[in-house]
Each structure stands twice: as C-alpha cells, then as structure tokens.
mmCIF file of the C-alpha atoms, coordinates in Angstrom:
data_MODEL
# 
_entry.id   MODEL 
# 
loop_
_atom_site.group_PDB 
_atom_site.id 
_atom_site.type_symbol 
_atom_site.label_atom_id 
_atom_site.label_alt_id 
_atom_site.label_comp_id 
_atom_site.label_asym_id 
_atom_site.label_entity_id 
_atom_site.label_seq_id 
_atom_site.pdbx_PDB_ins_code 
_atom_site.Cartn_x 
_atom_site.Cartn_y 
_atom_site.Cartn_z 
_atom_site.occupancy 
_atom_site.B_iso_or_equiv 
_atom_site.pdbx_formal_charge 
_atom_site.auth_seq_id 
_atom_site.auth_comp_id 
_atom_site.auth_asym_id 
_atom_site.auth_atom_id 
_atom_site.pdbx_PDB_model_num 
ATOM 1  C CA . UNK A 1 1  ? -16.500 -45.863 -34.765 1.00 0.00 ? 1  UNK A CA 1 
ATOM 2  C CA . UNK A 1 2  ? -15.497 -49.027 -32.831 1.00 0.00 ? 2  UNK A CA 1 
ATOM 3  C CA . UNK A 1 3  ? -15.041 -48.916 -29.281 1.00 0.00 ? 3  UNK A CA 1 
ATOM 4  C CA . UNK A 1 4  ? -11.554 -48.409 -28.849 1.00 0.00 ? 4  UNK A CA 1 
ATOM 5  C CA . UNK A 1 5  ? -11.743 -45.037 -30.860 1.00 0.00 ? 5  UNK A CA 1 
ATOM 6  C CA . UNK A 1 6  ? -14.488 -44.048 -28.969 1.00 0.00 ? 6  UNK A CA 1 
ATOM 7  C CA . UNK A 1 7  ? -12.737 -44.446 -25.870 1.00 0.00 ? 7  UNK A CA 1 
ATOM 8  C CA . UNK A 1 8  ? -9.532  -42.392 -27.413 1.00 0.00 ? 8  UNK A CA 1 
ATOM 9  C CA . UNK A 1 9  ? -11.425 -39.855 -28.595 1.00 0.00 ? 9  UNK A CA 1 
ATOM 10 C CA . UNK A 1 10 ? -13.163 -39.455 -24.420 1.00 0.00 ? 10 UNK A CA 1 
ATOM 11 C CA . UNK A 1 11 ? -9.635  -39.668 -23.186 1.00 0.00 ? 11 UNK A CA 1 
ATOM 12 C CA . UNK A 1 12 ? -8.842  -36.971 -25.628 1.00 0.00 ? 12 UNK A CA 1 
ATOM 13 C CA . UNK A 1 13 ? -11.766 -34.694 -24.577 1.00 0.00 ? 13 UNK A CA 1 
ATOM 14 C CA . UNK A 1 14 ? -11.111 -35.391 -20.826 1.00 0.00 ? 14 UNK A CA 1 
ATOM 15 C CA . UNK A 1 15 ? -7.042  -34.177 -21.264 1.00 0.00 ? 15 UNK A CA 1 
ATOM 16 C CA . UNK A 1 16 ? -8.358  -30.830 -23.196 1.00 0.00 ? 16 UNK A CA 1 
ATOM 17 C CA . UNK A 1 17 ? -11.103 -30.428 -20.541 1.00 0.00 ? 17 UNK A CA 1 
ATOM 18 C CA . UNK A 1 18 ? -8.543  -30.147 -17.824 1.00 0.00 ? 18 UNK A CA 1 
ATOM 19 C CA . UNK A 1 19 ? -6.096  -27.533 -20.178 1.00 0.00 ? 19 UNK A CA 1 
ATOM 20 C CA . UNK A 1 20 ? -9.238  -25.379 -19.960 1.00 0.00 ? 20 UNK A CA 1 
ATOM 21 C CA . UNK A 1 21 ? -9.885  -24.779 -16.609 1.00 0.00 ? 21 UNK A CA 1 
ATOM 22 C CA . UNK A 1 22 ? -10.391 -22.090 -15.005 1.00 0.00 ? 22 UNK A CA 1 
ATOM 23 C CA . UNK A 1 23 ? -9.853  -20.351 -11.602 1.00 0.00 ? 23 UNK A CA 1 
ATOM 24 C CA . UNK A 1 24 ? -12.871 -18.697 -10.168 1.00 0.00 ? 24 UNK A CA 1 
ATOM 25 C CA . UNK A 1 25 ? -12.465 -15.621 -9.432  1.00 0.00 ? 25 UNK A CA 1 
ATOM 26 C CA . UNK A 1 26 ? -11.895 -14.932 -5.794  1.00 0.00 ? 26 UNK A CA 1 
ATOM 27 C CA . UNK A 1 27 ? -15.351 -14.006 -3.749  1.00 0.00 ? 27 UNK A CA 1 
ATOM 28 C CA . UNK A 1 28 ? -14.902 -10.728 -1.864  1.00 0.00 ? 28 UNK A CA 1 
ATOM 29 C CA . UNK A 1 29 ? -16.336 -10.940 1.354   1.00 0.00 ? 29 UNK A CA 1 
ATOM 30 C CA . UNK A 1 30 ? -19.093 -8.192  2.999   1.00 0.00 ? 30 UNK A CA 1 
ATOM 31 C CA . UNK A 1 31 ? -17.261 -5.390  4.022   1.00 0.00 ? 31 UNK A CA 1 
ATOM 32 C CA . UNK A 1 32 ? -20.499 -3.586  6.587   1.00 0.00 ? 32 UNK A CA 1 
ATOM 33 C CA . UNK A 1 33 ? -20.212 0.459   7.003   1.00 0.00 ? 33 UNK A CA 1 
ATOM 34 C CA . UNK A 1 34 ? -18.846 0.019   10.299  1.00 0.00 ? 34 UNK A CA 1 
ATOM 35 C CA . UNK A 1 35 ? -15.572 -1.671  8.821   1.00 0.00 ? 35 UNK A CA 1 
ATOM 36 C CA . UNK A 1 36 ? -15.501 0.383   6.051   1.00 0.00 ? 36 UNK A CA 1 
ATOM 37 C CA . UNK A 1 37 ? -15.837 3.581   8.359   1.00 0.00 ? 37 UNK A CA 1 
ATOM 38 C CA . UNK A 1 38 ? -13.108 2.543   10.459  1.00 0.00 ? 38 UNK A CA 1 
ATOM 39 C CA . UNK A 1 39 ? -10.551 1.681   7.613   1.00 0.00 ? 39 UNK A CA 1 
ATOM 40 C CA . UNK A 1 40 ? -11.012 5.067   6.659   1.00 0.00 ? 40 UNK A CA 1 
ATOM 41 C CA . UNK A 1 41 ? -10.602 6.453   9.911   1.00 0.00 ? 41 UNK A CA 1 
ATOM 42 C CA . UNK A 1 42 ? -7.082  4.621   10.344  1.00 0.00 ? 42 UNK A CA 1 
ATOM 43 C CA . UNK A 1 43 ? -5.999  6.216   6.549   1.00 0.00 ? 43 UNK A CA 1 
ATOM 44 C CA . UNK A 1 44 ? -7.178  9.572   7.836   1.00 0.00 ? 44 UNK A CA 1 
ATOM 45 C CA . UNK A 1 45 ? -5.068  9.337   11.231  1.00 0.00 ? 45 UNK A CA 1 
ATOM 46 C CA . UNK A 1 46 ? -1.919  7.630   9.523   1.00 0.00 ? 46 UNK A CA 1 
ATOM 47 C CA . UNK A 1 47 ? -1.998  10.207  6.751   1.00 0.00 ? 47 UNK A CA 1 
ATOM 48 C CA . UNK A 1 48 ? -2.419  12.722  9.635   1.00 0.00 ? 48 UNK A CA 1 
ATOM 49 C CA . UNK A 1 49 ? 0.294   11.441  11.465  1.00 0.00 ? 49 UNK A CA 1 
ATOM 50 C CA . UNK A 1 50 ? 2.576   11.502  8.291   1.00 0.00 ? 50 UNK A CA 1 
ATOM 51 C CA . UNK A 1 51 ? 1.776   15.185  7.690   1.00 0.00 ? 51 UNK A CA 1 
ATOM 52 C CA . UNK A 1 52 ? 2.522   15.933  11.560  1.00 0.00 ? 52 UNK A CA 1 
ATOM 53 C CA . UNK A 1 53 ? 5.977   14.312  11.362  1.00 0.00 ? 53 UNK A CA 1 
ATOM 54 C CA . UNK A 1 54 ? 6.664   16.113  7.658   1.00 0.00 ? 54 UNK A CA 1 
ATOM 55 C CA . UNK A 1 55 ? 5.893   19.736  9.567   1.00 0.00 ? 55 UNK A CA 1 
ATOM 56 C CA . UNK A 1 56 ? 8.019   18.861  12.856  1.00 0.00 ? 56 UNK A CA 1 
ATOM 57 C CA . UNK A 1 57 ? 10.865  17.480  10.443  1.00 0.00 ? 57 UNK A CA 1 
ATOM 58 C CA . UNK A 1 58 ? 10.432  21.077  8.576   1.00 0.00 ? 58 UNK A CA 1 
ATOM 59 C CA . UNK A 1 59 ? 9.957   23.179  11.761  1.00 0.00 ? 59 UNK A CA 1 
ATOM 60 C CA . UNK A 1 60 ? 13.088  21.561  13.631  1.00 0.00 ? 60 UNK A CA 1 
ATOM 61 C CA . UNK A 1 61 ? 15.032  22.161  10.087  1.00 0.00 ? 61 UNK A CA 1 
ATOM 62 C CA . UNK A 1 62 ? 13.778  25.744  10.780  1.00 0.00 ? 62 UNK A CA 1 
ATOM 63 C CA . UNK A 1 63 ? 14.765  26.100  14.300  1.00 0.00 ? 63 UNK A CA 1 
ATOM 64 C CA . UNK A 1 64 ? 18.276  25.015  13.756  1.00 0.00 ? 64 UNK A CA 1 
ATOM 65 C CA . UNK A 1 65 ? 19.118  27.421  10.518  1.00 0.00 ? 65 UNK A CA 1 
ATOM 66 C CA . UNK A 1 66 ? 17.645  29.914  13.697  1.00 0.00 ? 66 UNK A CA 1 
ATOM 67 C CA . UNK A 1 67 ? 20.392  28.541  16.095  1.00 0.00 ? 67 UNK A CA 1 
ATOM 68 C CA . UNK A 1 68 ? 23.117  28.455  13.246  1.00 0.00 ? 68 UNK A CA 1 
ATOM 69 C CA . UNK A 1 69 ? 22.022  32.243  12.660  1.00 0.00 ? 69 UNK A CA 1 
ATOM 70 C CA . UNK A 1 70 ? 21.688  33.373  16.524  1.00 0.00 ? 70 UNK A CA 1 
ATOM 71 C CA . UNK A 1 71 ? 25.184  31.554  17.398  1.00 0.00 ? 71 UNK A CA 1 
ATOM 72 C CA . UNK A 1 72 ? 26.930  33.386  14.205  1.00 0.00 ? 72 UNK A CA 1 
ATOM 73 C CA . UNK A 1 73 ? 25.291  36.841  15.596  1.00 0.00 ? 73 UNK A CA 1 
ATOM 74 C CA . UNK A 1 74 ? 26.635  36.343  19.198  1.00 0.00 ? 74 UNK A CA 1 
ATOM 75 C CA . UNK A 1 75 ? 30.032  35.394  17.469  1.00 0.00 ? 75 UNK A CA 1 
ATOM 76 C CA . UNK A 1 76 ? 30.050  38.708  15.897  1.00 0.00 ? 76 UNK A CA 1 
ATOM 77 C CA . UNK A 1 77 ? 29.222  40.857  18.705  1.00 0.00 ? 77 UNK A CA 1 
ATOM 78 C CA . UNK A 1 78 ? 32.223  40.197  20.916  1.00 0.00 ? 78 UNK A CA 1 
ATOM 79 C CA . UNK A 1 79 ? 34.252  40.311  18.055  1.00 0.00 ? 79 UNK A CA 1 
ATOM 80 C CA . UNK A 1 80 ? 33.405  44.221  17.289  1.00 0.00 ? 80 UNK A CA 1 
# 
C-alpha cells in the first residue's frame, strides 16, 4: 500500500468515525431527600388544591339547582 492509499484509506476511517458518534447520555444530577420531600409536598398540595376547586365547582352546581328549586317553590305558593 503506497502512501497515498494509506492516507485515503485514514481519511476514510476519520469521515465514518464522525457518522458514529454518539451523544452521551445526559448525567442526572443528585436529587438529596430534602428536594425530593418537598417536590412531593408541592404534588400533594396542587393535587389538593385541584380536588378543593373540583368539590366547590360541584357544591356551587348544587347550591344553585337549590336556588332554581326554592325560587320555583315560592313561585308556586302565591300562585295557589
């Protein structure tokens, strides 16, 4: 192999060599107990504060089928 083929046939190996790189995968940093603790205490509260706003959506949904009931009632009464 003379020295111009040799230096092809680097070249070559060089261009394939970059085709076949890889990305590391990303390094997750240390999450401590502490974090983790209070990442789970901000789920808890949002998913606490979701199921507080799903009740009072329910309960005022509630109170005004009680108002729509009460007002048809007093509508009644004078009637009779």
């Amino acid at each position: 192999m003379n020295r111009k083929q040799k230096m092809i046939k680097k070249t070559a190996k060089r261009a394939k060599a970059r085709l076949n790189k890889h990305t590391a995968p990303t390094i997750k940093k240390y999450v401590s107990k502490a974090e983790r603790a209070e990442q789970q205490a901000k789920l808890e509260a949002e998913a606490a504060e979701q199921a507080l706003l799903a009740t009072e959506g329910t309960a005022e949904a509630d109170l005004s089928a009680a108002d729509t009931a009460e007002t048809n009632e007093e509508k009644a009464k004078p009637a009779s």
